[in-house]
BAMARBA-478016 format. One record per residue (C-alpha): x, y, z. Coordinates in steps of 0.25 Angstrom, whole numbers, plus 5000, padded with zeros to 4 digits. Each point is the difference from the previous one (the first is absolute). Layout:
# residues N
XYZ/...
This chain:
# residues 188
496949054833/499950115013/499050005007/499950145005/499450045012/499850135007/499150025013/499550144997/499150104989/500149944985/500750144997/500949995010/500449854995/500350034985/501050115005/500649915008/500149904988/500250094990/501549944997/499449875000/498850014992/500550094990/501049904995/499749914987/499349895004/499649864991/498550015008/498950115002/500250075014/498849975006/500250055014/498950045007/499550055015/499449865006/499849935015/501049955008/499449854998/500050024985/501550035000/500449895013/499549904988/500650054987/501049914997/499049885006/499649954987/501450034995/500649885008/499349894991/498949915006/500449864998/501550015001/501049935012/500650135007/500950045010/500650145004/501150055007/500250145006/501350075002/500350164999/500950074993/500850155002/499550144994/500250034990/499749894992/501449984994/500249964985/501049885005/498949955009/499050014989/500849924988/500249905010/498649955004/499850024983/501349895000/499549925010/498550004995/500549974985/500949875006/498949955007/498950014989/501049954990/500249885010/498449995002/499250054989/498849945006/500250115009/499150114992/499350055012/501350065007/500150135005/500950105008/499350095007/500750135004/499250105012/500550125001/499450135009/500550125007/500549965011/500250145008/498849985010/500249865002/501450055005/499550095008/499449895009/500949915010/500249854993/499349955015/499150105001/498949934992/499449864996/500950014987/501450005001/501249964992/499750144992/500950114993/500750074989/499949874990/498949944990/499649885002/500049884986/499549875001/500449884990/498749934995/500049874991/498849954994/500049874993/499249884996/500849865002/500249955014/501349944995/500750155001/499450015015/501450005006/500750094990/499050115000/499949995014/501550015001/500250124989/499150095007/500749975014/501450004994/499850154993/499350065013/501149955008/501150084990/499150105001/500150015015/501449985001/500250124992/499150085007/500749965014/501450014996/499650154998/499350015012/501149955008/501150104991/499150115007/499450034986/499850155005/498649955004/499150045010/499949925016/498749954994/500349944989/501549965005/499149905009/499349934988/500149854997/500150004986/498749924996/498750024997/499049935007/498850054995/500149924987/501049895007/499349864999/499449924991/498450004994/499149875001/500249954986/498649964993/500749884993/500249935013/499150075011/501250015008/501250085005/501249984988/501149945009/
């Protein structure tokens, strides 16, 4: 699923998207102009009520490369193959033109560890406190690859940006874990 957005003219938008959206999709496109709040809470419903969660963030180069993407798919089909109780598990790949973030010092605002990268977050959702401690450990292991990549080729030079050769690697945004309803609690 993408979740597409553009902060402009709904014209302006389906040009943008015009690769995107004119590919063969399984569901209707049913992109429309709507508030920022409506858009910050899309995926909110998406994320299962009722199910033991935990993310981790990490951040990967641009572009997105096909290696890199086969191997979450591996390390998603191991872990579910190991927990299928873990239905409600997603990976979550953000990706946004990054120019004018570049174009700003990584001290010279409130949000640093910024630049020319995307940032996925590894997502298990399940039901049975017995698989607390391997869901907990699957979505910290595959961030952890994740960033390790991402830092060897930052450290290789990479050809990036000052910026972005500055970055840590993770994603901190979605970098904790929720309060489960199950146990009104932080998962530990």
């Amino acid at each position: 699923m993408a979740l597409l957005v553009y902060n402009g003219p709904t014209a302006e938008a389906k040009e943008f998207y015009a690769p995107l959206l004119t590919l063969p999709s399984i569901m209707h496109d049913t992109t429309h102009s709507m508030p920022y709040d409506q858009v910050n809470s899309l995926l909110n419903d998406g994320l299962g009520p009722g199910l033991r969660r935990t993310l981790k963030g990490s951040s990967f180069r641009l572009p997105l490369s096909l290696s890199q993407a086969q191997s979450w798919l591996s390390d998603f089909e191991s872990f579910f193959a190991s927990v299928p109780d873990a239905i409600g598990t997603l990976v979550l790949i953000e990706f946004m033109l990054y120019e004018k973030v570049l174009s700003v010092g990584q001290t010279d605002t409130a949000f640093a560890n910024r630049g020319a990268y995307g940032n996925v977050t590894f997502c298990p959702g399940w039901t049975d406190a017995k698989f607390d401690d391997v869901c907990r450990d699957w979505s910290r292991d595959t961030a952890a690859k994740t960033r390790d990549i991402m830092m060897k080729y930052l450290k290789e030079g990479g050809g990036v940006d000052a910026v972005t050769r500055k970055a840590v690697g993770e994603y901190a945004n979605h970098d904790g874990e929720f309060l489960s309803p199950l146990v009104h609690k932080p998962l530990k």
